[in-house]
N, CA, C and O atoms as CSV, one atom per row, in Angstrom:
chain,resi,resn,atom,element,x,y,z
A,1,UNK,N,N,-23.835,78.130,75.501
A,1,UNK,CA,C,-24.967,77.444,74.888
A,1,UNK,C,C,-26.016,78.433,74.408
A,1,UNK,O,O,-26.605,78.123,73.372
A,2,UNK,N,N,-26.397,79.779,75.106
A,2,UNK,CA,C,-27.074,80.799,74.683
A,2,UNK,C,C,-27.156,81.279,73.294
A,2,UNK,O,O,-28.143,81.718,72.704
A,3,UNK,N,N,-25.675,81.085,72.776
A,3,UNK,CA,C,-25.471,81.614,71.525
A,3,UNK,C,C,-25.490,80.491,70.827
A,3,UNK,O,O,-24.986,80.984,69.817
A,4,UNK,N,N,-25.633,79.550,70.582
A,4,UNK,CA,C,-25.895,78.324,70.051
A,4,UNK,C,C,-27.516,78.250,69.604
A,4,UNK,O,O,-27.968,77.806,68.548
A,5,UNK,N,N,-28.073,78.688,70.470
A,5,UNK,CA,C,-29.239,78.367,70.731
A,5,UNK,C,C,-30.168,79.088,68.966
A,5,UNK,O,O,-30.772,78.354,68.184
A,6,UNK,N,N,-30.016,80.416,68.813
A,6,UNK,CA,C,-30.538,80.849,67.882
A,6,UNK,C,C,-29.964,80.351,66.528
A,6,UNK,O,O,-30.774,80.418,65.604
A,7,UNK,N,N,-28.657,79.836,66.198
A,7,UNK,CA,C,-28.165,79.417,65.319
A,7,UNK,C,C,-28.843,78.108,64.867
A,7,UNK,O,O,-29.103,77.816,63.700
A,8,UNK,N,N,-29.131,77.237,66.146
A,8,UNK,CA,C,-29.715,76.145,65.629
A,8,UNK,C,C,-30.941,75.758,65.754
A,8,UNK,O,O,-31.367,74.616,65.927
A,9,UNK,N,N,-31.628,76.964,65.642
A,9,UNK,CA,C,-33.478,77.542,65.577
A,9,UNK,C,C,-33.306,77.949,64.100
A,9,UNK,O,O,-34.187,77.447,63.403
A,10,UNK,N,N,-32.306,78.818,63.328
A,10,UNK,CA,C,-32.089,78.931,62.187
A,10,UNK,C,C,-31.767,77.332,61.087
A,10,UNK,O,O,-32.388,76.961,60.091
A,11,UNK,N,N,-31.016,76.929,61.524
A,11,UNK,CA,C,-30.433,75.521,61.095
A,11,UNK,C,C,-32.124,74.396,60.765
A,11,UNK,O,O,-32.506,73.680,59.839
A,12,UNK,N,N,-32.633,74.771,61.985
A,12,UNK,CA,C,-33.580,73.554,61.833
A,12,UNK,C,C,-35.075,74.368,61.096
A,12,UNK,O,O,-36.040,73.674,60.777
A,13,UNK,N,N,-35.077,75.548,60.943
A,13,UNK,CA,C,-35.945,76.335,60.166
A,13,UNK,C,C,-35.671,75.927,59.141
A,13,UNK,O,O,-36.687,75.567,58.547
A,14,UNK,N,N,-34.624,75.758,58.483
A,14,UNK,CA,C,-34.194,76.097,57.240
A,14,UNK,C,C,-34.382,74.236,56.772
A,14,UNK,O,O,-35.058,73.784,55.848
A,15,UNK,N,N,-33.709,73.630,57.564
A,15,UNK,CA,C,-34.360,72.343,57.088
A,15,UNK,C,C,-35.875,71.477,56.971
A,15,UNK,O,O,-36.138,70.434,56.373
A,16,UNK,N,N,-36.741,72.393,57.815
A,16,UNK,CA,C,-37.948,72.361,57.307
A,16,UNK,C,C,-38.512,72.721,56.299
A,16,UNK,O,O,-39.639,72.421,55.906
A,17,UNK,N,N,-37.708,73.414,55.818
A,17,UNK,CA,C,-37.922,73.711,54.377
A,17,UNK,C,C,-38.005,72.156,53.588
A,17,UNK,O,O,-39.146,71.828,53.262
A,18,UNK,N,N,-37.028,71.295,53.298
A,18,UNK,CA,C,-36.825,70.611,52.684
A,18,UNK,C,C,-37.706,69.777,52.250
A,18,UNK,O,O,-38.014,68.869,53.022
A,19,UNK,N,N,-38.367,69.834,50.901
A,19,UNK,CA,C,-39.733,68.970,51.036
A,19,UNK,C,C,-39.584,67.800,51.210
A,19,UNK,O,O,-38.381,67.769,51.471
A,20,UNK,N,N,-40.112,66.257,51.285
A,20,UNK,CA,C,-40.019,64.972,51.175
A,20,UNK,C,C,-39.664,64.621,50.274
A,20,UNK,O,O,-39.893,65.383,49.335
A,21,UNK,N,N,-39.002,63.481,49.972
A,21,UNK,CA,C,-38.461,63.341,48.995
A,21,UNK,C,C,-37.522,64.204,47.997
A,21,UNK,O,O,-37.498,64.253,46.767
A,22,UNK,N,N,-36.842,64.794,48.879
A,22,UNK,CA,C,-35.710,65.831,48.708
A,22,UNK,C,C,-34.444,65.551,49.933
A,22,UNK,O,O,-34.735,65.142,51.057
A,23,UNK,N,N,-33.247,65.799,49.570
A,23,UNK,CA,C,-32.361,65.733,51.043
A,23,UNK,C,C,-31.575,67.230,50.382
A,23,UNK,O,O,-31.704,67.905,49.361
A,24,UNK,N,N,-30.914,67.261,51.332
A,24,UNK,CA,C,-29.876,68.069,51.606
A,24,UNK,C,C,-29.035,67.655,52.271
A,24,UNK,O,O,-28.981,66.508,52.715
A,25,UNK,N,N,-27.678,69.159,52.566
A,25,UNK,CA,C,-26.289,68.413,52.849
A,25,UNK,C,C,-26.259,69.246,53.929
A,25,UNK,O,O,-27.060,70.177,54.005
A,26,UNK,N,N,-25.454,69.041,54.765
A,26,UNK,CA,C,-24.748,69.041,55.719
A,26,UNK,C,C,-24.417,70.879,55.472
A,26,UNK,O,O,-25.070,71.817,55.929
A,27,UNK,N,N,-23.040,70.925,54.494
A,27,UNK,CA,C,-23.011,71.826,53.598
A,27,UNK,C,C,-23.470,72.844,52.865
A,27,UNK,O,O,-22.835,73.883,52.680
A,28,UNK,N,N,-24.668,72.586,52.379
A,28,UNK,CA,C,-25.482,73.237,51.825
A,28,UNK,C,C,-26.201,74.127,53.052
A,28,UNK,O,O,-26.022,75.341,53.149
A,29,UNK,N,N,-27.215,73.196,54.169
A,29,UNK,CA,C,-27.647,74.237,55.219
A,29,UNK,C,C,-26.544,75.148,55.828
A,29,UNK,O,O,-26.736,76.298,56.220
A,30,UNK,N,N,-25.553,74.585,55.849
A,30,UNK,CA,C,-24.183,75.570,56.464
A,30,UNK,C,C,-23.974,76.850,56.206
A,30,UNK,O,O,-23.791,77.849,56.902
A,31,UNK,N,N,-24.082,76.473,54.277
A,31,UNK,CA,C,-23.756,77.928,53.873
A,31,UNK,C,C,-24.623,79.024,54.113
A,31,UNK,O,O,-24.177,80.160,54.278
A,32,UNK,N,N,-25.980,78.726,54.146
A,32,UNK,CA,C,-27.609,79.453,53.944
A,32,UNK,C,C,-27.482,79.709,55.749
A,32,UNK,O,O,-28.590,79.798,56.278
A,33,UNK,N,N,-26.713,79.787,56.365
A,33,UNK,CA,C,-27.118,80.192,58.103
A,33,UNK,C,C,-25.545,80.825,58.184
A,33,UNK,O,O,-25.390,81.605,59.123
A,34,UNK,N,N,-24.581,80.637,57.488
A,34,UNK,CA,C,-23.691,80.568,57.673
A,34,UNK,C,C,-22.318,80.115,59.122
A,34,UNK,O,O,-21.700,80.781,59.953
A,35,UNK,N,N,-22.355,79.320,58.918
A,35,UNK,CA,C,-21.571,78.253,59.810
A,35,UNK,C,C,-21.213,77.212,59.191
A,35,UNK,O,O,-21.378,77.189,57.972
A,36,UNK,N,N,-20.581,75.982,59.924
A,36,UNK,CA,C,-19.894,74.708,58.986
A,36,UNK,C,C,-20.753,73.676,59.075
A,36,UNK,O,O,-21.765,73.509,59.756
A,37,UNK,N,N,-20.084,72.878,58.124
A,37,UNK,CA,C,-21.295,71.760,58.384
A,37,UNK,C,C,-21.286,70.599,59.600
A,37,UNK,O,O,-22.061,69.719,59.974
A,38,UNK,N,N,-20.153,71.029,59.946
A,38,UNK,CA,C,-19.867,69.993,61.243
A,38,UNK,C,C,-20.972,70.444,62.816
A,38,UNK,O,O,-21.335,69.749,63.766
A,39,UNK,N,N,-21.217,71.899,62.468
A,39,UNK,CA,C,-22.277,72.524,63.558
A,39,UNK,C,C,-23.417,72.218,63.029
A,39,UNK,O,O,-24.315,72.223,63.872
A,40,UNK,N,N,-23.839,71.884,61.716
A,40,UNK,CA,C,-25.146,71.688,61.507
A,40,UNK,C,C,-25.395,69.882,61.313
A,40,UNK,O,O,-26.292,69.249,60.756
A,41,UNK,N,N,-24.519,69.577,61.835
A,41,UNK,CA,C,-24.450,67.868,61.964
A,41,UNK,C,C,-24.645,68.036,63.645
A,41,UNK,O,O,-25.533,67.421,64.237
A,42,UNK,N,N,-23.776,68.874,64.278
A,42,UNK,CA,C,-24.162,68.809,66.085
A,42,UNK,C,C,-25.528,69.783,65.775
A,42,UNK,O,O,-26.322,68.903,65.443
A,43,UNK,N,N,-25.949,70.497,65.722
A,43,UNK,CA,C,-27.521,70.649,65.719
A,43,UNK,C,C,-28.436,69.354,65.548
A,43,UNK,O,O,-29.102,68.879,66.468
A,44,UNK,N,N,-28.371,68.720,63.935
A,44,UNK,CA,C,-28.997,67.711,64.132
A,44,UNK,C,C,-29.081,67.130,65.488
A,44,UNK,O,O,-29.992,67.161,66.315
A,45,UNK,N,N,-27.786,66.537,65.516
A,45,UNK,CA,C,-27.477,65.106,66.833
A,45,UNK,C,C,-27.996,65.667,68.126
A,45,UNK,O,O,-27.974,64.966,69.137
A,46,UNK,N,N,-28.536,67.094,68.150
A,46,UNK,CA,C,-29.348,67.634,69.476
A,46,UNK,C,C,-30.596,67.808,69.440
A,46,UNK,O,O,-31.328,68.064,70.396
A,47,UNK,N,N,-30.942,67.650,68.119
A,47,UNK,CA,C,-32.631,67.581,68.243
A,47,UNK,C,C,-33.639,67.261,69.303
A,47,UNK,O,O,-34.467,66.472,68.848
A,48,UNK,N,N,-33.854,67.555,70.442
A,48,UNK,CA,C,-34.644,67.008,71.064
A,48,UNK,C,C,-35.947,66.337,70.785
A,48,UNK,O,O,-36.655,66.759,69.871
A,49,UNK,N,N,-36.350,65.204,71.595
A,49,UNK,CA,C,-37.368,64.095,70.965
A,49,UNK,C,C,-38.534,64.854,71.452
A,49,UNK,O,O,-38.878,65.594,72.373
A,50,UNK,N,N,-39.130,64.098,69.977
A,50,UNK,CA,C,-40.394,64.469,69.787
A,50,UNK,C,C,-40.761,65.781,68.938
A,50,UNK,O,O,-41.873,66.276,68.751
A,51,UNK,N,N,-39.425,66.225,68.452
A,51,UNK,CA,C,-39.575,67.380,67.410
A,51,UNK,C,C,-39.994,66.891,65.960
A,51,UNK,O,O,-40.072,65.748,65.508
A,52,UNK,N,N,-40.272,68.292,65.300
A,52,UNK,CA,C,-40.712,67.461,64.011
A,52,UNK,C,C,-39.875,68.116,62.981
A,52,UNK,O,O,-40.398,68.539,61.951
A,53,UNK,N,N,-38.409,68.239,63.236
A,53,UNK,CA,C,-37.470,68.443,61.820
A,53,UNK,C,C,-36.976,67.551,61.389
A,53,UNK,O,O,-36.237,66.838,62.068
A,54,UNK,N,N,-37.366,67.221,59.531
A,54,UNK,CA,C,-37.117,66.588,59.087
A,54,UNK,C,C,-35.769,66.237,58.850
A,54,UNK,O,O,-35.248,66.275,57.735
A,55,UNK,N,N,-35.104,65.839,60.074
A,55,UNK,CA,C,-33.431,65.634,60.429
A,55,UNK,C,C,-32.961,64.442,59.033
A,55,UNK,O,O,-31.878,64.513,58.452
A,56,UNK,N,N,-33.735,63.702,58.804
A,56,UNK,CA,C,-33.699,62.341,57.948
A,56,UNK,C,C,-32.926,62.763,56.430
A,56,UNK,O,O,-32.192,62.041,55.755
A,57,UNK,N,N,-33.378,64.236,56.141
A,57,UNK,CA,C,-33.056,64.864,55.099
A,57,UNK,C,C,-32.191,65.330,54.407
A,57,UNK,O,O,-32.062,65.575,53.208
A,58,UNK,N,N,-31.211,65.499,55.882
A,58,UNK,CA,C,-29.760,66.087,55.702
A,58,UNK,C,C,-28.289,64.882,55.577
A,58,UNK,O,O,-27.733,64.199,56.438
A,59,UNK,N,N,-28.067,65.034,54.222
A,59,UNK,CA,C,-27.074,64.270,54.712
A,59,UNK,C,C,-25.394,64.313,54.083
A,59,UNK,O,O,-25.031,65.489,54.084
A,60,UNK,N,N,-24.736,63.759,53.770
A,60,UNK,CA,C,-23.604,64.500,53.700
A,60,UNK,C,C,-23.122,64.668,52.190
A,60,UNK,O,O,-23.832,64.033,51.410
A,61,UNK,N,N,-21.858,65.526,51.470
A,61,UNK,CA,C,-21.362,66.482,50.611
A,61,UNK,C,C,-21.117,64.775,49.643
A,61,UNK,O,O,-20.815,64.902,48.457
A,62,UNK,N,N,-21.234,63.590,50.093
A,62,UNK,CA,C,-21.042,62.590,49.318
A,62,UNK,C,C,-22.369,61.951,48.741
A,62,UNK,O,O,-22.206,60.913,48.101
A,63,UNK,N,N,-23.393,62.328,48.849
A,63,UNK,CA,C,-24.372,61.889,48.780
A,63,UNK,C,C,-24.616,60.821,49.362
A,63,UNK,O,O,-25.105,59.960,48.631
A,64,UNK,N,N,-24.443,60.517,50.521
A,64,UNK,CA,C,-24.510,59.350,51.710
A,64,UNK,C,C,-24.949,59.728,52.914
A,64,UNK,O,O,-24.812,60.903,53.256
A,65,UNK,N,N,-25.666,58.610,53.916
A,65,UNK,CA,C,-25.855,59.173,55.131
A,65,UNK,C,C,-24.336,58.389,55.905
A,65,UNK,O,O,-23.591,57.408,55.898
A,66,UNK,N,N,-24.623,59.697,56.509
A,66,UNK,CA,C,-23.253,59.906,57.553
A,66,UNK,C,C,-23.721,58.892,59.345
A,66,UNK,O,O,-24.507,58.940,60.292
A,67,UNK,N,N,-22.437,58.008,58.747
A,67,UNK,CA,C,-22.860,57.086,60.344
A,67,UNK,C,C,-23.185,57.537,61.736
A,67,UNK,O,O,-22.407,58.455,61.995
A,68,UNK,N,N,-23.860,57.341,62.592
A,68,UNK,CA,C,-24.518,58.090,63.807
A,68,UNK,C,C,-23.943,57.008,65.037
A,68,UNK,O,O,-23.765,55.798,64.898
A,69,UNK,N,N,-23.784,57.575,65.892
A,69,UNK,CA,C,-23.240,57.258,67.402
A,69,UNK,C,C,-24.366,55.925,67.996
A,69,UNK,O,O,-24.098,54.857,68.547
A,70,UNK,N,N,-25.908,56.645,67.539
A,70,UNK,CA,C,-26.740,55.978,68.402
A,70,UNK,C,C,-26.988,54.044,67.761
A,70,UNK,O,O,-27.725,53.270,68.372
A,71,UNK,N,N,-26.265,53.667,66.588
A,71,UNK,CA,C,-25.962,52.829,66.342
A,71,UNK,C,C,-27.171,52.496,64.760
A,71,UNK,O,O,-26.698,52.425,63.626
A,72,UNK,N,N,-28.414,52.366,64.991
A,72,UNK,CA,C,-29.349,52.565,64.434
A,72,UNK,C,C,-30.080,53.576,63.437
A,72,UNK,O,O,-30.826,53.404,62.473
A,73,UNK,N,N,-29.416,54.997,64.237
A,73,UNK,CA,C,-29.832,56.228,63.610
A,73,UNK,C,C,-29.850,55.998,61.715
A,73,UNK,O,O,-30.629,56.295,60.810
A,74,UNK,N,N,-28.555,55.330,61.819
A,74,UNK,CA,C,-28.235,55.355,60.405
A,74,UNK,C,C,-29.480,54.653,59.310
A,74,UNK,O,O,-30.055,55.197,58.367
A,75,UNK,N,N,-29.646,52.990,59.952
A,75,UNK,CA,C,-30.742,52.677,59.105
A,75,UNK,C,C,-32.080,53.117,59.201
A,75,UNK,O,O,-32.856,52.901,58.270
A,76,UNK,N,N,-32.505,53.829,60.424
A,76,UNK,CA,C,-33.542,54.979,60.032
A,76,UNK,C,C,-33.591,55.866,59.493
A,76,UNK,O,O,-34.716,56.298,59.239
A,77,UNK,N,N,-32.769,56.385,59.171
A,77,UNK,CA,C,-32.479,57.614,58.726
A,77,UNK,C,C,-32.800,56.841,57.112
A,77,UNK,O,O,-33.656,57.307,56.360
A,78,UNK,N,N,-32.089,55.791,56.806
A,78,UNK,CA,C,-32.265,55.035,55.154
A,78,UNK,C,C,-33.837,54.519,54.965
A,78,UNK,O,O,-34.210,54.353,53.803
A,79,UNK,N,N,-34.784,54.255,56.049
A,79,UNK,CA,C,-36.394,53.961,56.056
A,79,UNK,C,C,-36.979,54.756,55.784
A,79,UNK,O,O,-37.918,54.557,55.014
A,80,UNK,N,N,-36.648,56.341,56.399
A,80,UNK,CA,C,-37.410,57.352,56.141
A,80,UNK,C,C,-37.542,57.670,55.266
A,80,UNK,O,O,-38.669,58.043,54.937
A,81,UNK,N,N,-36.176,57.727,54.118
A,81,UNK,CA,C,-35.490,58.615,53.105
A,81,UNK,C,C,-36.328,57.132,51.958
A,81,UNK,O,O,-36.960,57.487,50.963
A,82,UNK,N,N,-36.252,56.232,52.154
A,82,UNK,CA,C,-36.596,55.241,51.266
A,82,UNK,C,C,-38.540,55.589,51.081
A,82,UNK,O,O,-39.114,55.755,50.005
A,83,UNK,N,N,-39.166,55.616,52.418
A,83,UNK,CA,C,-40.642,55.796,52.344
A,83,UNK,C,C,-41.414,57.201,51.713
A,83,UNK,O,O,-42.597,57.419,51.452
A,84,UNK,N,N,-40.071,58.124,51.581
A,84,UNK,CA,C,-39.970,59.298,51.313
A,84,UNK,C,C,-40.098,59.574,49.299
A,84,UNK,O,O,-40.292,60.576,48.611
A,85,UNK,N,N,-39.924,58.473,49.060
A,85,UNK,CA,C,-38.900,57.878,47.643
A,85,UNK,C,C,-37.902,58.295,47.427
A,85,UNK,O,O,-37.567,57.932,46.300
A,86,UNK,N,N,-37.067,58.978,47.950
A,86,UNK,CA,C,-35.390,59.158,47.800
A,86,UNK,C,C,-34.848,57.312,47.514
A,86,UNK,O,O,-35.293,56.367,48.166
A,87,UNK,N,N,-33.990,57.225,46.582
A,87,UNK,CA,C,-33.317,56.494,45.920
A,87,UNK,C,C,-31.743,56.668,46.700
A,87,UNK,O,O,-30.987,57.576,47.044
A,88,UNK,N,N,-31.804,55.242,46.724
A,88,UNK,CA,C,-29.906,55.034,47.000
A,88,UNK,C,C,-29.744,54.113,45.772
A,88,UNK,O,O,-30.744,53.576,45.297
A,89,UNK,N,N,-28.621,53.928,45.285
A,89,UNK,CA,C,-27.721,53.124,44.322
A,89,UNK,C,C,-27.290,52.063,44.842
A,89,UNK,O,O,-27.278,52.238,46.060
A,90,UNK,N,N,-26.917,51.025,44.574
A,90,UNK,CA,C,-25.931,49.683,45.126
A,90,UNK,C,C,-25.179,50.080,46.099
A,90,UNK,O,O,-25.013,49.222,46.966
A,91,UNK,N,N,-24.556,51.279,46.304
A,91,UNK,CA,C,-23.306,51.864,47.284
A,91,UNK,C,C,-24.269,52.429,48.327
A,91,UNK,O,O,-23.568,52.681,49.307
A,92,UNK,N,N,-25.420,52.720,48.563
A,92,UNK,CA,C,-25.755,53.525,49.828
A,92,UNK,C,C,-25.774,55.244,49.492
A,92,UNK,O,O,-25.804,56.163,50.311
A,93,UNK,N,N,-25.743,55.319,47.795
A,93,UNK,CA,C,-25.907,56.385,47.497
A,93,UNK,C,C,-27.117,57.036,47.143
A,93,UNK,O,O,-28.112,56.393,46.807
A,94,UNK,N,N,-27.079,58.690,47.216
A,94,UNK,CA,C,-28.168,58.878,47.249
A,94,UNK,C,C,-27.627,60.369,45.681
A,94,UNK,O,O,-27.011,61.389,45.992
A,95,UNK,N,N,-28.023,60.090,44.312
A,95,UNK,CA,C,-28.024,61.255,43.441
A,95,UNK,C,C,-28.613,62.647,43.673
A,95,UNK,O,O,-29.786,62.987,43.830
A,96,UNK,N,N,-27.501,63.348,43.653
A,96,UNK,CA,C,-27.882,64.582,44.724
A,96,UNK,C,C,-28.636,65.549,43.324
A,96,UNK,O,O,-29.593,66.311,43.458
A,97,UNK,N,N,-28.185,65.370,42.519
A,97,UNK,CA,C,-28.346,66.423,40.748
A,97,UNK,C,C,-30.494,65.622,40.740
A,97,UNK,O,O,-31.262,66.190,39.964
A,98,UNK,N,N,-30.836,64.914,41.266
A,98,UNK,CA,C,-32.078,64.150,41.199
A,98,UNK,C,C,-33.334,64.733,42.367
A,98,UNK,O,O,-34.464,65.219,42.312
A,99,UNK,N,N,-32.233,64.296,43.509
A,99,UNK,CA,C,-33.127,64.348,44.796
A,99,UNK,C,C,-32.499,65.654,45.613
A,99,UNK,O,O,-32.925,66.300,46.570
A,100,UNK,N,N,-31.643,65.724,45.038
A,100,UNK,CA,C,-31.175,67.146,46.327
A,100,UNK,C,C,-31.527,68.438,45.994
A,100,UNK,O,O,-31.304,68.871,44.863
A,101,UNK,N,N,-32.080,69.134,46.896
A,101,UNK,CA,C,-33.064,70.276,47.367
A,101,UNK,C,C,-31.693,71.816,47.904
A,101,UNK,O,O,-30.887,71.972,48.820
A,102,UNK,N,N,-32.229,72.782,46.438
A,102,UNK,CA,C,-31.485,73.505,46.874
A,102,UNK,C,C,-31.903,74.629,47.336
A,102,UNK,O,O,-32.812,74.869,46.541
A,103,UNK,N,N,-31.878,75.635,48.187
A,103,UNK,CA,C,-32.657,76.890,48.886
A,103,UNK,C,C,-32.547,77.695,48.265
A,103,UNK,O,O,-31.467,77.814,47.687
A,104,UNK,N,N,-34.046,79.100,47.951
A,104,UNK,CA,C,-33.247,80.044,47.155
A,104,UNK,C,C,-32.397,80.750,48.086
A,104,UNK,O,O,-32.127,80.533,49.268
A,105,UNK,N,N,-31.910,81.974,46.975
A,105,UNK,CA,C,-30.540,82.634,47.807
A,105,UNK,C,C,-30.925,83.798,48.603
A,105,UNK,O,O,-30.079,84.400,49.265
C-alpha cells in the first residue's frame, strides 16, 4: 500500500486540475502519471470522505459515467457534472471534443 500511496497523491493532483465543467477520462489521467486506467478508477473508489477531488470529473474512454458499487455514486456523479454544465445526450453521454479537459504535456 506504501507504494500506492504516492501514485494516487499524483492521480488526484492531477485531477484537480480539471476545471468545472470539464471531465476527463479514466485514460487520459493514466497516461499523464503513467499507469492504467483501471488504477486511476481504484484511486478514485478510495478517496477518502470529506476530500475535495473533483472525483465527479473523471469518467470513462466512452464518454459515460462508469457504474459504481455504492449504488448511487452513479447518479451523483450525473448531479454534479449536470450543476457543473457538462451536457449528456439522450444516451447518458457526455461529448468529450466539447467538455473534455486535456492536460498540457
Amino acid at each position: 500500500m506504501t507504494t500506492e500511496k504516492p501514485l494516487f497523491h499524483s492521480i488526484y493532483s492531477l485531477v484537480c486540475q480539471v476545471p468545472p465543467g470539464h471531465v476527463t477520462t479514466y485514460g487520459e489521467v493514466a497516461r499523464h502519471v503513467g499507469t492504467t486506467a483501471r488504477t486511476v478508477g481504484f484511486a478514485m473508489a478510495a478517496l477518502p470522505v470529506g476530500h475535495d477531488v473533483p472525483w465527479q470529473r473523471v469518467i470513462n474512454s466512452r464518454g459515460t459515467i462508469s457504474p459504481r458499487r455504492d449504488g448511487d455514486g452513479s447518479q451523483i456523479q450525473r448531479t454534479l457534472l449536470d450543476a457543473e454544465g457538462v451536457r449528456f445526450d439522450a444516451g447518458g453521454k457526455i461529448e468529450l471534443k466539447r467538455f473534455g479537459w486535456r492536460f498540457e504535456p
